[in-house]
Structures are given as structure tokens and as C-alpha cells.
C-alpha positions in Angstrom: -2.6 0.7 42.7 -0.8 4.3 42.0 -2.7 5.6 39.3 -0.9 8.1 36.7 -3.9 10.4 36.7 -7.3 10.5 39.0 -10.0 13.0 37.6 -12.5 14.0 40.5 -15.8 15.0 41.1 -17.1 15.8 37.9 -20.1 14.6 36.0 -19.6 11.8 32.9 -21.7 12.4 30.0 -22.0 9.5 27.7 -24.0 8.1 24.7 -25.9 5.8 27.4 -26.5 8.2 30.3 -25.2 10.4 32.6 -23.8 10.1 36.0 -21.5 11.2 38.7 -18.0 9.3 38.6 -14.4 9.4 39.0 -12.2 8.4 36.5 -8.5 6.6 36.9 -6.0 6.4 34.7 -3.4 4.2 33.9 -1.0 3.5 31.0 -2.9 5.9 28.8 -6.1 4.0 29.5 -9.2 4.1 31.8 -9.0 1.9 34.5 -11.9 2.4 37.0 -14.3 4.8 36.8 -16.7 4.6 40.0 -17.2 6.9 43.5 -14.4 7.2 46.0 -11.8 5.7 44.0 -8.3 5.3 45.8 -7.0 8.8 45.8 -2.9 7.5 45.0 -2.4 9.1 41.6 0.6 10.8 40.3 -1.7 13.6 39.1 -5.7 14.7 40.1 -7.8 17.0 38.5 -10.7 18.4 40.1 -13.8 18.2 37.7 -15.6 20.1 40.1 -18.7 21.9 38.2 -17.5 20.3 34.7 -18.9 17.7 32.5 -16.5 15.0 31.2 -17.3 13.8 28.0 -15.2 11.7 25.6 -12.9 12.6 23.4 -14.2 13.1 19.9 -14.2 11.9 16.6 -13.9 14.1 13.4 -14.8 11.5 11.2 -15.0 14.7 8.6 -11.4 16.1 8.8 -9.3 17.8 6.3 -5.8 17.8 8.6 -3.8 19.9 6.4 -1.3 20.0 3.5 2.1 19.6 4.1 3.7 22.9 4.1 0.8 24.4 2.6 0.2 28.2 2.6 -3.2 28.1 4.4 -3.0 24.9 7.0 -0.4 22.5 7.8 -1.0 19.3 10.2 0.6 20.8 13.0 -1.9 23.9 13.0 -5.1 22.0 11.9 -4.4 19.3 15.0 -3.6 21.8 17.5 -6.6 23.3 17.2 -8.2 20.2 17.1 -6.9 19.0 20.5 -8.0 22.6 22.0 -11.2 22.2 20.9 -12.0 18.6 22.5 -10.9 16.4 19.0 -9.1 13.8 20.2 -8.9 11.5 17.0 -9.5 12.9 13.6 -10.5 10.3 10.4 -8.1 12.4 7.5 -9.6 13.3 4.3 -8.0 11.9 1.5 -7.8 14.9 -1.3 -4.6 16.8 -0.8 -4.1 20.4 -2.6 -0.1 20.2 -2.6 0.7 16.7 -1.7 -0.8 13.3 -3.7 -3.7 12.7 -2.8 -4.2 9.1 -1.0 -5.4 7.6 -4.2 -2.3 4.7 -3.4 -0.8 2.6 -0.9 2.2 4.8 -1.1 0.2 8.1 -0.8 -1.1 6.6 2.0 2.1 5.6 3.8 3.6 9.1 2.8 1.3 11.2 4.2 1.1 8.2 7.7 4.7 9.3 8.1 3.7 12.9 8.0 0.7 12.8 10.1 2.8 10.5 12.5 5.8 13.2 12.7 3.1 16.7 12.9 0.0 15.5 14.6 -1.3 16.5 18.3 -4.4 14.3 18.7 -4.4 10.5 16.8 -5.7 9.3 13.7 -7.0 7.1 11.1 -6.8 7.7 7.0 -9.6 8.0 4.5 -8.5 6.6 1.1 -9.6 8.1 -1.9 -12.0 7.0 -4.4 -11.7 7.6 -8.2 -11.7 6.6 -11.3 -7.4 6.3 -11.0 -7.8 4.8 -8.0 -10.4 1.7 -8.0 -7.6 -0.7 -8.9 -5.8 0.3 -5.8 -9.0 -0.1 -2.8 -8.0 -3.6 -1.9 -4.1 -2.7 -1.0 -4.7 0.7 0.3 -7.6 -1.1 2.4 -4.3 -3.4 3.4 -2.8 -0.9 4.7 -4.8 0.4 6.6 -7.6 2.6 4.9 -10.1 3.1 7.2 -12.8 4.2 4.5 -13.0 5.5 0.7 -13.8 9.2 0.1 -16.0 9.5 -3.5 -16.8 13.4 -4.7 -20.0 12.2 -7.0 -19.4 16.3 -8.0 -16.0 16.4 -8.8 -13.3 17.3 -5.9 -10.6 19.0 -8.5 -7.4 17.9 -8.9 -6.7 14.8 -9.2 -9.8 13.7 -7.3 -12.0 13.2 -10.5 -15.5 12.1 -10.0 -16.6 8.2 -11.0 -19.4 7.6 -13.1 -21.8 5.8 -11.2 -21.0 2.2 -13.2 -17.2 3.4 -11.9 -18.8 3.6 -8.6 -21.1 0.6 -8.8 -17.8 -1.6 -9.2 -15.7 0.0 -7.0 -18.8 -1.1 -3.8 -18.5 -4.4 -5.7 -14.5 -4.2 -4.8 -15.1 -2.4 -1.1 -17.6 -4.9 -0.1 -15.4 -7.9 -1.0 -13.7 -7.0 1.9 -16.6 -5.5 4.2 -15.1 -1.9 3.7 -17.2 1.6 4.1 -17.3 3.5 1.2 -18.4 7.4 1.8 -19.8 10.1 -0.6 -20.4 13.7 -1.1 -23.6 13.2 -2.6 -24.1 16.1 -5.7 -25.0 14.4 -8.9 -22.2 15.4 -11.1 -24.4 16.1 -14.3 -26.4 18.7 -12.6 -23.5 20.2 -10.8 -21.2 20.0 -13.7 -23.7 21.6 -16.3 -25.0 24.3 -13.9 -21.3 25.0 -13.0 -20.5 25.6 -16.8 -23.5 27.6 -17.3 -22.6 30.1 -14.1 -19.3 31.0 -15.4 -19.8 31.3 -19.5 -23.2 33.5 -18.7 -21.4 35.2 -15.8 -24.2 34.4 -13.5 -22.5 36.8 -10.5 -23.7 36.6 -7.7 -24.3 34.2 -4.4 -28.0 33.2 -5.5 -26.4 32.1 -8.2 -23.8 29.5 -6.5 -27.1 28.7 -4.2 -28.6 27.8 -7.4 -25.8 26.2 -8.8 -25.8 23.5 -6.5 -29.7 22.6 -6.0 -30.9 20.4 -3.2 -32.0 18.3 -6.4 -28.9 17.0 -7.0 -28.0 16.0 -3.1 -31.1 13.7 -3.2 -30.5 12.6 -6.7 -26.7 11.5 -5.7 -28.2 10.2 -2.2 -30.7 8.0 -3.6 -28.2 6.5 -6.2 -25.6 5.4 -3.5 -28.9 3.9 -1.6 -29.6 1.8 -4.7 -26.3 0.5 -5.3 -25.2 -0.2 -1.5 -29.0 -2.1 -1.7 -27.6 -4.1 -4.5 -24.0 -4.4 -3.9 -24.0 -4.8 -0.2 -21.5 -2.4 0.2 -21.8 -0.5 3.6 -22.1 3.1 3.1 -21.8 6.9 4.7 -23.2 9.9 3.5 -21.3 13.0 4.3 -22.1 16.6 5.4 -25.7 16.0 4.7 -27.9 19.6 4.5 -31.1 18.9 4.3 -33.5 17.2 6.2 -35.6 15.7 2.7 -31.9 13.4 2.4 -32.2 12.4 6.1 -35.0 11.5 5.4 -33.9 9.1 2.1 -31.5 7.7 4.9 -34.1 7.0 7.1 -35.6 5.2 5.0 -32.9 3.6 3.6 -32.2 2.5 7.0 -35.9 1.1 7.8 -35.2 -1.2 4.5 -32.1 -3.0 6.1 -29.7 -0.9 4.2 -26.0 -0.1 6.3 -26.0 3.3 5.7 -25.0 6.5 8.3 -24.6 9.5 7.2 -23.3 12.9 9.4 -24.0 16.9 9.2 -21.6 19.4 10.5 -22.2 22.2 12.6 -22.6 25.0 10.3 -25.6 23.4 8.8 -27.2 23.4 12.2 -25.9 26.6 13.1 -26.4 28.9 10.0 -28.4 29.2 6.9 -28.3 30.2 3.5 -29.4 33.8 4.7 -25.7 33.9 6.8 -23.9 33.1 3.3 -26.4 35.8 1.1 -25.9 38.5 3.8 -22.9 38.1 5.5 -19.8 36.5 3.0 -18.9 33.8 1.2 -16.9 32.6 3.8 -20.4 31.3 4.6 -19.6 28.9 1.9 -20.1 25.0 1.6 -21.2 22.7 -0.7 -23.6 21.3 -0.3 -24.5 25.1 0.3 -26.6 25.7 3.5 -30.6 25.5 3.0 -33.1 27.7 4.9 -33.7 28.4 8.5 -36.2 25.4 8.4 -34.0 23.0 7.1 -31.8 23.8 10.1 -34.0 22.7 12.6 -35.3 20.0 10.7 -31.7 18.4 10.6 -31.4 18.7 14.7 -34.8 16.7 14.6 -32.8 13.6 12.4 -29.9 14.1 15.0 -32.3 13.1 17.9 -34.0 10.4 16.0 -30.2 9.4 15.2 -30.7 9.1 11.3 -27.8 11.5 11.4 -25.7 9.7 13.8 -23.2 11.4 13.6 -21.5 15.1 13.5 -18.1 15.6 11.7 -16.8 19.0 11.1 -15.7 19.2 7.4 -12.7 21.5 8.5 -11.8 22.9 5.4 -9.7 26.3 5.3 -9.3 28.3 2.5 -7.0 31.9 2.2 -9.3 35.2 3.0 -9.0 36.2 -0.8 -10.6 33.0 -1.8 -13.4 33.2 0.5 -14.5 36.7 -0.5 -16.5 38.2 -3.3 -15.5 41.5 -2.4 -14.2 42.9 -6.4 -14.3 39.7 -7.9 -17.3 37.4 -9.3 -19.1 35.3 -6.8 -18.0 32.2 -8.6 -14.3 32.7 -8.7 -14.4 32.3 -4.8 -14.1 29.6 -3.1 -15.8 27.5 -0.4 -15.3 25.6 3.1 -15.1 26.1 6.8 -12.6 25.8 9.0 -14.4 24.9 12.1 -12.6 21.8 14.1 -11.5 24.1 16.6 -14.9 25.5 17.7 -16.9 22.2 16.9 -17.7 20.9 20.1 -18.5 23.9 21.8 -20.5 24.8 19.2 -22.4 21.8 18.9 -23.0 21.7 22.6 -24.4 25.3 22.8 -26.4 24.4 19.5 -28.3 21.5 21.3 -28.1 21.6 24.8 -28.7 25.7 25.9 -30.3 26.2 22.7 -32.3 23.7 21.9 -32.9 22.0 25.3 -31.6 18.7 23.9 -30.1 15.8 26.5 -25.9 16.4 26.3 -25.9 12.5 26.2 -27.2 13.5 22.9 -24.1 15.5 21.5 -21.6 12.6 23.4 -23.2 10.3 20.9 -23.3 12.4 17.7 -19.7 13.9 18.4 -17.7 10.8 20.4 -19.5 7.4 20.1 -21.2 7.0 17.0 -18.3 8.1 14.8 -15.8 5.7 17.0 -18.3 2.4 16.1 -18.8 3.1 12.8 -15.5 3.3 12.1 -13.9 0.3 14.1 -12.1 2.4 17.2 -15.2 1.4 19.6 -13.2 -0.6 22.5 -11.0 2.0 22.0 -12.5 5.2 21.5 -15.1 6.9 21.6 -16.6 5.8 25.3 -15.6 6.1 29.0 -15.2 2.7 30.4 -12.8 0.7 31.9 -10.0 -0.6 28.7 -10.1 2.4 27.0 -8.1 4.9 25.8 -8.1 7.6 28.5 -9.4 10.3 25.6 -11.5 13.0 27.3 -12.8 16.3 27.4 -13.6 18.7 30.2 -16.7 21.0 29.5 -17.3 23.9 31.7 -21.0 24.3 31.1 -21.4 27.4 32.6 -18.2 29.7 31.0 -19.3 31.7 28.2 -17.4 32.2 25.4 -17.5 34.2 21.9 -15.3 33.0 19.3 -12.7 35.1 17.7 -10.7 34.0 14.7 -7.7 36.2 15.7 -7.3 33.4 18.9 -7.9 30.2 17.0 -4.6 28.0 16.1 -5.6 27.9 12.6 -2.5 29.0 10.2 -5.0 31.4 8.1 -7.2 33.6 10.8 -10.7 33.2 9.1 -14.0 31.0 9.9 -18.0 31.3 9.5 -17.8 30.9 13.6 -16.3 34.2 13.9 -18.4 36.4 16.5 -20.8 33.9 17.7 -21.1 33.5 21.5 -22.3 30.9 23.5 -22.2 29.0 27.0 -20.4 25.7 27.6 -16.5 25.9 27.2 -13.7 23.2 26.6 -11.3 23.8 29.6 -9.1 20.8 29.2 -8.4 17.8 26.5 -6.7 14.9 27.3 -5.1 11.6 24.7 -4.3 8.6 26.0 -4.4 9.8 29.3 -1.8 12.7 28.4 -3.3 16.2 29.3 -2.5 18.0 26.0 -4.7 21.2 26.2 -5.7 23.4 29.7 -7.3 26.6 29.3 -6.1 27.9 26.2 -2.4 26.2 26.6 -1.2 23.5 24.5 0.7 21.4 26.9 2.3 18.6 23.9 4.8 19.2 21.1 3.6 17.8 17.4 4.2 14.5 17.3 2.4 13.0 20.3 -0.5 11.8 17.9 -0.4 8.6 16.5 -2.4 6.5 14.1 -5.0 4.5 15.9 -5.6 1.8 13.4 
């Protein structure tokens, strides 16, 4: 057999194990993968030194706005597919286009993601109180998951009430969907919000205190109660502290389907980054302390958190400062899809000594079974998609913003430095990013399910 692409002596890093391999490539998918492989490809790359994980999963990702001031698809998915993102699950809430709270939201922003995109993807819908009618034919076509904000996500992404929300799991698990949920009790959030900004309560302790871990566990616990009673199958997002991993975990022990993800910020930084270094330190849920941290890495190995999804969110540089203006006019997410794997991979494996079969689950595999790509995605195995990254693990690197593809030049990554480097990213067997090169045009990623 000619093969379109061979990729030699490198090492394979997956969820089940390491090991020494080639990897063949045919029709955009993996077709052998084994020791002394036929060398009669169109194309070989030498893995020599490199670890070859699979492509991952953002099942976290904000793509962009259409046309928007601060990120577009084209930029957010670029830098995606330099940073080893192969296939990116899209947020729902929109700042400048509708949100996906419709089937023809949905199919409106498919045919935009379908003309601008560089890796592939799959579509959140949302979930509101607008929206409940619509989760059965937005599910139809072809909603992978429903996005709730329990705080409120502005807009017109207004939070349920938790009846709203018990009905709407009633509704999703009719048809064995996955609801997720930014888990912040509105109430607290709402009220502590309110009281910020009428007493002028400036300051970043102040947003740290605006959004207490109290109301992550209280909004955690409520989904755990009503997924135990609806059946509904559940995912909690950007989870910051380990005391809700450890509500999961026990959630999980109890027979509930639950996952839930943290992103890489929460086990990079703390709350002292965002008190001492900028608000562009900030999240929500905000970071927790330096303990916390570490006790989240300790849920990744015991794979409560199964998975890790950035939450790239961008935001203009006048938003994310405090700089002569009130703390709580500013405001919060990171862009971080970009610098996501390396990160993570630094984080664990130099850092913290953990197995890199470790971060191949988290990143790639986990993400591609919970959300039905797994055959597809997600793995390196004969059948599927040839969607893989090459890691140098001995190139050190320090990020700066001014090089990242992002439209607006600003992320809480800035300056950090680390070992372990994506040199190349490849889709469906397409190389699509070498050593700082984007080698596609927009367009070349397509939606997976």
C-alpha cells in the first residue's frame, strides 16, 4: 500500500500507555500503527526525539464572534491548531451574533464555523429559560451538549431557575443528552454582585469575595441532586476547587453520570496571580489558593476531573484592567487555547512528575468519549482520524502574547516558561501547523458530528 503520510520513529503517548510506534496514514485516517511499517508514503516525518500524542479536545471553547472586535473564528482556531487543538466543542453564548439558543442559531453559526475554522468541530447548544422549548430540535440537529450559566451569562443567556433547570434534564434525558453547567448559585452571585457595585466595594478582594467558593458547591450539589433524580447525564465545567471535586467524586461513587473538567489556569495560577499581578488573572469561578491548586492535580490523577478544557475566553486589554477604573467594571476570562497543551504538559509532567499518559487522557481521550467522537477522535489506533500532535519534550519555550494568533494580544500565560513544545499539528492526516507556520487556509475544519 502507498501511504499519504508515514510518521517515524517517535514515541506514542496515549490514555492506555506508552510505546514506540510508527504511524501510517491514509485518507485522513490512521491505518497501521506498529515497527517497521512499509516505508512507501507520499510524505514521512521523522518523530525522532518527539512524543506523538493525539489531537485534542477543547471540550471548553469559546471560537469566536463573527466579526467581532476582540476574536473572530479564524484567529481563535488558528491558534488552536498551533497549539495541538485539533477539535474544539463551541460554546454557545455569542457577544455579537445569536446565541445558539435555536435550531437556526445553530445552523447559522455551522455555516460560519464551516466557512472560518482550521481545526474541526462540534456545537454546544444553549440552555435558558428562552430556550428549553427548543433542546429536542436543536439536539436534532446536531447539539452535541447544552451550556446552563446557573450565575447568569449576560445577554441573552439568562440563568434558569433550578425548577427551569429541573425540567429542562427531564427534556435532555428524554433523549439521553449531556447537559453542562457553570456551577455559581445565582442568588449568592446575584446579591453579592448588587451589593459590590451600589457600596462600591473596589477592589479585587472584593470580586474574590463576590463569587465565594460557597456558591460553586451550592450550584454543584444542586445539579448532583437533580441529575440523581432525573437521570439526566451531566458535566460540570471549569471546576476550581478541589472541595467540588470532591462532591463529584462522590457523586460518582453513588452511580451518578457526571464528569466534570478544570482548565489550566486553575492548575497553573492562584488567587495571589489575580490580587498581585492584574485582572487579566480573572475567571469566574475566580482562582482559589495555592493549595487548592495542587489539590485539583490530585482529582486529575484520580480522574474525578477527567477532563481539561481551556475556557478560551478573550476579552479587549481595557476590560481586563483595573488600572483607573473600579475593579468591578472590568471584566473576566482567559484566552489560553493556544498555549493549553504545552502548558498542561509542563504543569504535570516536568513539574509535577506526573505520567504524560496522564495529560493524553485529560486533554485528548476523555473529552472525545464523553462527548461521542471516541472511534473517531481522541485516540491513536487503526480507523481513526489521523489527528495528532508532535511534542518536543525537550524545547523550552516562554510564552509571549505579542507571538500568539489571537486577534487581541493579551493572556494570563504571558511570560511563563516551560519545557515541552508543540512542533507540529496535524487533522485528518493534513499537516496544518510546523514550527510556528500555519500550513492550511480557514476553512479546512469541518464539523465532526
Amino acid at each position: 500500500m502507498m501511504y499519504d503520510s508515514l510518521i517515524i520513529n517517535g514515541t506514542i503517548v496515549c490514555a492506555e500507555g506508552m510505546f514506540d510506534a510508527d504511524i501510517a496514514i491514509k485518507d485522513g485516517k490512521i491505518c497501521a500503527v506498529g515497527m517497521e511499517l512499509a516505508d512507501h508514503a507520499k510524505n514521512t516525518i521523522d518523530a525522532s526525539g518527539k512524543l506523538i500524542f493525539p489531537g485534542a479536545v477543547d471540550a471548553h471553547f469559546h471560537i469566536g464572534e463573527y466579526d467581532a472586535d476582540f476574536e473572530d473564528m479564524r484567529t481563535s482556531t488558528m491558534a488552536a491548531a498551533a497549539g495541538g487543538v485539533t477539535t474544539g466543542i463551541d460554546m454557545p453564548l455569542n457577544l455579537y451574533s445569536p446565541s445558539v439558543l435555536t435550531k437556526e442559531a445553530l445552523q447559522l453559526k455551522d455555516r460560519q464555523l464551516n466557512e472560518e475554522s482550521y481545526i474541526d468541530y462540534v456545537m454546544w447548544g444553549g440552555l435558558t429559560p428562552f430556550s428549553i422549548r427548543n433542546l429536542k430540535e436543536m439536539h436534532d440537529a446536531g447539539a452535541v451538549s447544552f451550556k446552563c450559566f446557573m450565575s447568569g451569562g449576560g445577554n441573552d443567556f439568562a440563568a434558569p431557575t433550578v425548577g427551569e433547570i429541573r425540567h429542562a434534564m427531564q427534556i435532555i434525558a428524554s433523549f439521553d443528552g449531556l447537559a453542562g453547567f457553570h456551577c455559581e448559585d445565582f442568588s449568592i452571585i446575584d446579591y453579592e454582585r448588587k451589593k459590590v457595585r451600589t457600596l462600591k466595594l473596589d477592589g479585587r478582594q472584593a470580586f474574590l469575595n463576590s463569587r465565594p467558593l460557597a456558591a460553586e458547591l451550592i450550584a454543584t450539589q444542586t445539579i448532583i441532586e437533580l441529575s440523581k433524580e432525573t437521570g439526566c447525564r451531566v458535566h460540570i465545567c471549569h471546576v476550581s476547587d478541589p472541595k467540588v471535586a470532591k462532591l463529584i467524586e462522590q457523586a460518582q461513587v453513588d452511580g451518578v453520570d457526571i464528569t466534570a473538567e478544570t482548565c489550566p489556569h486553575y492548575l497553573t495560577f492562584c488567587k495571589e496571580d489575580y490580587l498581585e499581578k492584574g485582572c487579566e488573572y480573572g475567571c469566574a469561578p475566580p482562582m482559589k489558593s495555592a493549595d487548592s491548586r495542587e489539590g485539583l492535580w490530585e482529582y486529575i490523577k484520580k480522574g474525578v476531573l477527567s477532563c481539561i478544557a481551556s475556557d478560551h475566553s478573550p476579552g479587549l486589554p481595557e476590560n481586563r484592567s483595573d488600572v483607573g477604573r473600579a475593579t468591578y467594571e472590568t471584566g473576566f476570562g482567559i484566552s489560553g487555547v493556544q498555549t493549553m497543551f504545552q502548558v498542561t504538559y509542563d504543569q504535570g509532567v516536568n513539574k509535577r512528575n506526573l505520567d504524560p499518559c496522564l495529560i493524553a487522557a485529560a486533554l485528548c481521550t476523555n473529552p472525545a468519549k464523553r462527548w461521542g467522537l471516541y472511534g473517531r477522535k481522541g485516540d491513536i489506533k487503526p480507523g481513526f482520524d489521523a489527528d495528532l500532535v508532535i511534542l518536543d519534550p525537550e524545547k523550552a519555550w516562554e510564552i509571549d502574547q505579542n507571538h500568539l494568533y489571537y486577534k487581541v494580544k493579551l493572556t494570563a500565560f504571558h511570560g511563563l516558561s516551560g519545557k515541552g513544545a508543540v512542533c507540529s499539528t496535524l487533522i485528518r492526516g493534513q499537516e496544518v501547523y510546523r514550527n510556528g507556520e500555519i500550513l492550511i487556509d480557514h476553512g479546512y475544519g469541518k464539523r465532526v458530528l
